[in-house]
MARNURO-884375 format. One record per residue (C-alpha): residue number from 1; residue in three letters; x, y, z. Coordinates in steps of 0.05 Angstrom, whole numbers, always signed. Example, Ala and Ser with C-alpha at 12.3 -4.5 7.8 and 13.67 -1.06 7.14 Angstrom:
2
   i  aa   east  north     up
   1 Ala   +246    -90   +156
   2 Ser   +273    -21   +143
END
This chain:
109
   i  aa   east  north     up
   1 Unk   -162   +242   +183
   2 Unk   -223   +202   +167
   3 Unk   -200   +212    +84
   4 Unk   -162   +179    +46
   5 Unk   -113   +222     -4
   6 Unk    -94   +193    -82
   7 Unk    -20   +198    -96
   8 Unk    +26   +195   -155
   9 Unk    +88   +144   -147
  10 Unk   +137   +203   -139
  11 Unk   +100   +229    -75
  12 Unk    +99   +158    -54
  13 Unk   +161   +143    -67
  14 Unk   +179   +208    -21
  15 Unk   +132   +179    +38
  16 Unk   +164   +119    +36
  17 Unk   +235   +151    +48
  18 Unk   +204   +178   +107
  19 Unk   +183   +116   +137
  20 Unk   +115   +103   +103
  21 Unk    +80    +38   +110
  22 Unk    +65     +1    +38
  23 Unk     +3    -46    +44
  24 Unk    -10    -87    -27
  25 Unk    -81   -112    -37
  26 Unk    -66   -150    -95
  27 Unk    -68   -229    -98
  28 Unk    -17   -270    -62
  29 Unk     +5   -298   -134
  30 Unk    +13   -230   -162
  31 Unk    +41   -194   -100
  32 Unk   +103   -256   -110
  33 Unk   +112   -240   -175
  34 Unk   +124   -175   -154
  35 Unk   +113   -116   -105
  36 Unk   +140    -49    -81
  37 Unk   +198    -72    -32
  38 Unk   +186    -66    +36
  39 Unk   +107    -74    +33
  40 Unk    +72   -128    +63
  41 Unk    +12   -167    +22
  42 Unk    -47   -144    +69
  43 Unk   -117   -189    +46
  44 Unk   -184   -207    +91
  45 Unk   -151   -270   +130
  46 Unk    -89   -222   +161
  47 Unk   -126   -152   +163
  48 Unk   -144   -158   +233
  49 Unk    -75   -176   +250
  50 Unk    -47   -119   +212
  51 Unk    -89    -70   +234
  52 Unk    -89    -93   +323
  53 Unk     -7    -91   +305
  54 Unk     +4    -24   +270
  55 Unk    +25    +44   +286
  56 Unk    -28    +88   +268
  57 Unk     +8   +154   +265
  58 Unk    +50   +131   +210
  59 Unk    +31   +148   +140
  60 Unk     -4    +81   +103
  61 Unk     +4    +77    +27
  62 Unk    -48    +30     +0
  63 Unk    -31     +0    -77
  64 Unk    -64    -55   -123
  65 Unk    -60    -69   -201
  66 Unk    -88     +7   -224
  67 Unk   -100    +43   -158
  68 Unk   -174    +32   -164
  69 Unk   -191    -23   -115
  70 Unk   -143     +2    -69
  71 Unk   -186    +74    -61
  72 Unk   -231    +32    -24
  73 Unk   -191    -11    +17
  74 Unk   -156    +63    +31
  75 Unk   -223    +91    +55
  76 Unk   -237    +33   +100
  77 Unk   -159    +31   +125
  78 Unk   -176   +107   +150
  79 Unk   -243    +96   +181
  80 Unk   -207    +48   +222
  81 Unk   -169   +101   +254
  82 Unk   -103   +112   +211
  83 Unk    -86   +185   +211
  84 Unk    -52   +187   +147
  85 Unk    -81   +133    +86
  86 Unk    -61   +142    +16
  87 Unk    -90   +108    -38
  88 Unk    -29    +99    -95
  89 Unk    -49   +131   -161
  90 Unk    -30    +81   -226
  91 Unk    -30    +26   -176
  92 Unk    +33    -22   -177
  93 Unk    +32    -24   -250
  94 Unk    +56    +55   -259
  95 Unk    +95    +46   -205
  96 Unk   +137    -14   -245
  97 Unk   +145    +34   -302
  98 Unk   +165    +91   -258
  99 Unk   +213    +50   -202
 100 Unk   +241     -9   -231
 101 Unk   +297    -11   -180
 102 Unk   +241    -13   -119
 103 Unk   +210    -72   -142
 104 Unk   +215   -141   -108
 105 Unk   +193   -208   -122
 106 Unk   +176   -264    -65
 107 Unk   +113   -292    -26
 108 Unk    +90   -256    +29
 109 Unk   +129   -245   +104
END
């Protein structure tokens, strides 16, 4: 899959019980203030990292403040060989409202 697919938080929510890999695009500042547990902050300086250390069969949810900047980063996360990249409708923010109990605070791992 060379696509990228846009998702609501309740499909996401589903991938992720399935072993689906959260990537957060935002800022380091706002990713501590808060994230979807279990994703890691993914940004330019550790995207090679991330990507050389990764298991590309497993599905790759891609979020950020509104799920518009994160359509991109999706489509370049799939050209890069990922087989399944979804881009996370409503971005963090809807998934706050929609999740309250999946959210964690804390820099970066």
């Amino acid at each position: 899959m060379s696509e990228f697919k846009r998702i609501p938080p309740e499909q996401a929510q589903a991938l992720r019980e399935q072993g689906a890999v959260v990537v957060d695009i935002r800022d380091p500042q706002s990713f501590a203030s808060g994230h979807i547990s279990g994703s890691s902050h993914l940004d330019n300086h550790n995207l090679a990292a991330f990507i050389a250390a990764a298991d590309f069969d497993k599905p790759l949810i891609v979020t950020c403040y509104h799920g518009n900047s994160s359509q991109s980063a999706a489509a370049y996360l799939a050209h890069q060989g990922f087989a399944e990249v979804y881009s996370l409708d409503g971005g963090f923010e809807l998934w706050r409202s929609q999740f309250p109990d999946q959210v964690s605070q804390g820099d970066a791992e």
